[in-house]
Backbone as CSV, one residue per row, in Angstrom:
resi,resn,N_x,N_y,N_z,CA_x,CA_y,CA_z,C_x,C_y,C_z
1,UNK,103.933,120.831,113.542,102.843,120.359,112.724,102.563,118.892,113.054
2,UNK,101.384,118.561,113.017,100.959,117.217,113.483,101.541,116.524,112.202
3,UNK,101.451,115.142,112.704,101.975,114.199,111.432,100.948,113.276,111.152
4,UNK,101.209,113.541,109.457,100.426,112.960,108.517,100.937,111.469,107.761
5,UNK,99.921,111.098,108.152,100.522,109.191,107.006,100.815,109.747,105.571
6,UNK,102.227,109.095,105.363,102.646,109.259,104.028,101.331,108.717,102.461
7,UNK,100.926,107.616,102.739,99.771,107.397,102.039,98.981,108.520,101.891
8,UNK,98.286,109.403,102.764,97.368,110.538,102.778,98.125,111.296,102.186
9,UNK,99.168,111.924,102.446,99.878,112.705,101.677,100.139,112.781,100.297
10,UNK,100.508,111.559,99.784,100.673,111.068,98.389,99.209,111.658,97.710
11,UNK,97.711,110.724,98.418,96.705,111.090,97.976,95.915,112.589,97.951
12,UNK,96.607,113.277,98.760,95.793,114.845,98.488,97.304,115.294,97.742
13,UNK,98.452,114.649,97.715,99.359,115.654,96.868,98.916,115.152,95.415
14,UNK,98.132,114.149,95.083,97.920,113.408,93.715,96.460,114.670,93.401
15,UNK,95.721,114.882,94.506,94.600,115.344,93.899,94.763,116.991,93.507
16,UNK,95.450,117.476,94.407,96.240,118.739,94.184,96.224,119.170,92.546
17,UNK,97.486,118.422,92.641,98.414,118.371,91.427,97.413,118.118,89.742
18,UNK,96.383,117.139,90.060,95.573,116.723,88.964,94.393,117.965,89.162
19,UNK,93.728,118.355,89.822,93.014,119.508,89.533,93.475,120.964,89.193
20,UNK,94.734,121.129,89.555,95.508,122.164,88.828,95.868,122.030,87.602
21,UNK,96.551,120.853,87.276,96.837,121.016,85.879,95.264,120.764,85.212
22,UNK,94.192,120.223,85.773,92.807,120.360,84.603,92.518,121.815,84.781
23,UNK,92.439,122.462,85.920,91.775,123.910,85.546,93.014,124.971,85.193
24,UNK,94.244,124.634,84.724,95.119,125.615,84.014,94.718,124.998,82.234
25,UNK,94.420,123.937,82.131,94.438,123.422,80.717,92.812,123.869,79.959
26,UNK,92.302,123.798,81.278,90.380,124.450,80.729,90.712,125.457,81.224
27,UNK,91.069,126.158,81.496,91.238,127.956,81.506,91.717,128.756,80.778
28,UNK,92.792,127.980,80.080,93.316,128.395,78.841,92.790,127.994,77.563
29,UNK,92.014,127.071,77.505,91.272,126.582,76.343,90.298,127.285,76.026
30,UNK,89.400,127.851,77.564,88.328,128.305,77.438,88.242,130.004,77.770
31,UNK,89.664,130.821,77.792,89.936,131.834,77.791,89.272,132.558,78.914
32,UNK,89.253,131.540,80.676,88.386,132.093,81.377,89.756,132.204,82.451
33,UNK,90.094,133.615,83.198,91.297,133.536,84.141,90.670,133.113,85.353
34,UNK,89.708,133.041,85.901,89.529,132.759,87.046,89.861,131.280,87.368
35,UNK,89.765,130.787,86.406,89.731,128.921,86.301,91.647,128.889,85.888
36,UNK,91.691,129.287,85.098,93.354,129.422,85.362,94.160,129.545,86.614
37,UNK,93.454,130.633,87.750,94.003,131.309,88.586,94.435,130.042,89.555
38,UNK,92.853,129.430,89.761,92.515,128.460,90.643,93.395,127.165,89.988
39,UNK,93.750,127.098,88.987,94.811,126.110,88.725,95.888,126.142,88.968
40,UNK,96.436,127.480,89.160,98.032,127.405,89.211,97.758,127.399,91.145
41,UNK,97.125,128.156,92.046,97.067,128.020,93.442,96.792,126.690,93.722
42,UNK,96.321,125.663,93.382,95.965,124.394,93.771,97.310,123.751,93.032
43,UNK,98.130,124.022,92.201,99.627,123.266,91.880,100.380,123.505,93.001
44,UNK,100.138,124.977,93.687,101.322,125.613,94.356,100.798,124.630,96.078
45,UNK,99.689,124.604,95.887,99.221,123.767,97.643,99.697,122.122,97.038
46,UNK,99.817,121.702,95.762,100.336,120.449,95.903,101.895,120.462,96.210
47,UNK,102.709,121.491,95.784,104.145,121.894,96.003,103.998,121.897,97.436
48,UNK,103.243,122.634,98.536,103.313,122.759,99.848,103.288,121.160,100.358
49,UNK,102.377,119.916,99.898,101.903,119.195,100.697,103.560,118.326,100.143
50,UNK,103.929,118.451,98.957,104.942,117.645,98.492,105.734,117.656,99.156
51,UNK,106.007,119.084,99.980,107.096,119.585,100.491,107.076,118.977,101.778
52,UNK,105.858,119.228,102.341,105.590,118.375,103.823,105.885,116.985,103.671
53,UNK,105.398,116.223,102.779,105.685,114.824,102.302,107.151,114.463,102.358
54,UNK,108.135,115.085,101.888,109.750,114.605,101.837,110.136,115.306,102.923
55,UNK,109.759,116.265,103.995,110.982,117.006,104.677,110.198,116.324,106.088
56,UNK,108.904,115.708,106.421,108.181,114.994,107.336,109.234,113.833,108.213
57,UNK,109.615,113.817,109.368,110.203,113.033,109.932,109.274,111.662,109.996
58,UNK,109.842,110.447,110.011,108.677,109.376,109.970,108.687,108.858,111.847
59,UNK,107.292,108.617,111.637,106.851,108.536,113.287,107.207,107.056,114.117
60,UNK,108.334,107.355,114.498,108.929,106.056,115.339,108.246,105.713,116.836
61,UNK,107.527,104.244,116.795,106.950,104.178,118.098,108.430,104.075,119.283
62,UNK,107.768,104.355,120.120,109.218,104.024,121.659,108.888,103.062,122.391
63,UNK,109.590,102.129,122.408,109.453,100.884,122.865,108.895,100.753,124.255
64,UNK,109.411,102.044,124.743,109.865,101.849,126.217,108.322,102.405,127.386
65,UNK,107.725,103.157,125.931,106.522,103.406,126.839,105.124,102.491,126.567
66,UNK,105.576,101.154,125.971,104.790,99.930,126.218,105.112,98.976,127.187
């Protein structure tokens, strides 16, 4: 997998995470499952990116090919 800046990561794992928990909290308020559904799959892609985020090796330049 190509590598991603930890900053970017943080920011789509932040947006993830905040549109799941709004459309599980208005889906249940508003007794609509489709908006639920789409809340808990957009928690589970912030779990994926989280996951990429901590297990991501960090990208060391090599001296040697400057």
């Amino acid at each position: 997998m190509k590598y991603i800046s930890p900053n970017k990561l943080k920011i789509i794992m932040m947006l993830f995470f905040g549109t799941g928990i709004w459309g599980i909290v208005m889906g249940l308020s508003v007794h609509i499952l489709h908006l639920t559904t789409l809340g808990v799959i957009n928690l589970c892609l912030g779990g994926f990116v989280g996951w990429v985020f901590f297990t991501q090796k960090p990208k060391l330049r090599d001296k040697r090919k400057e």
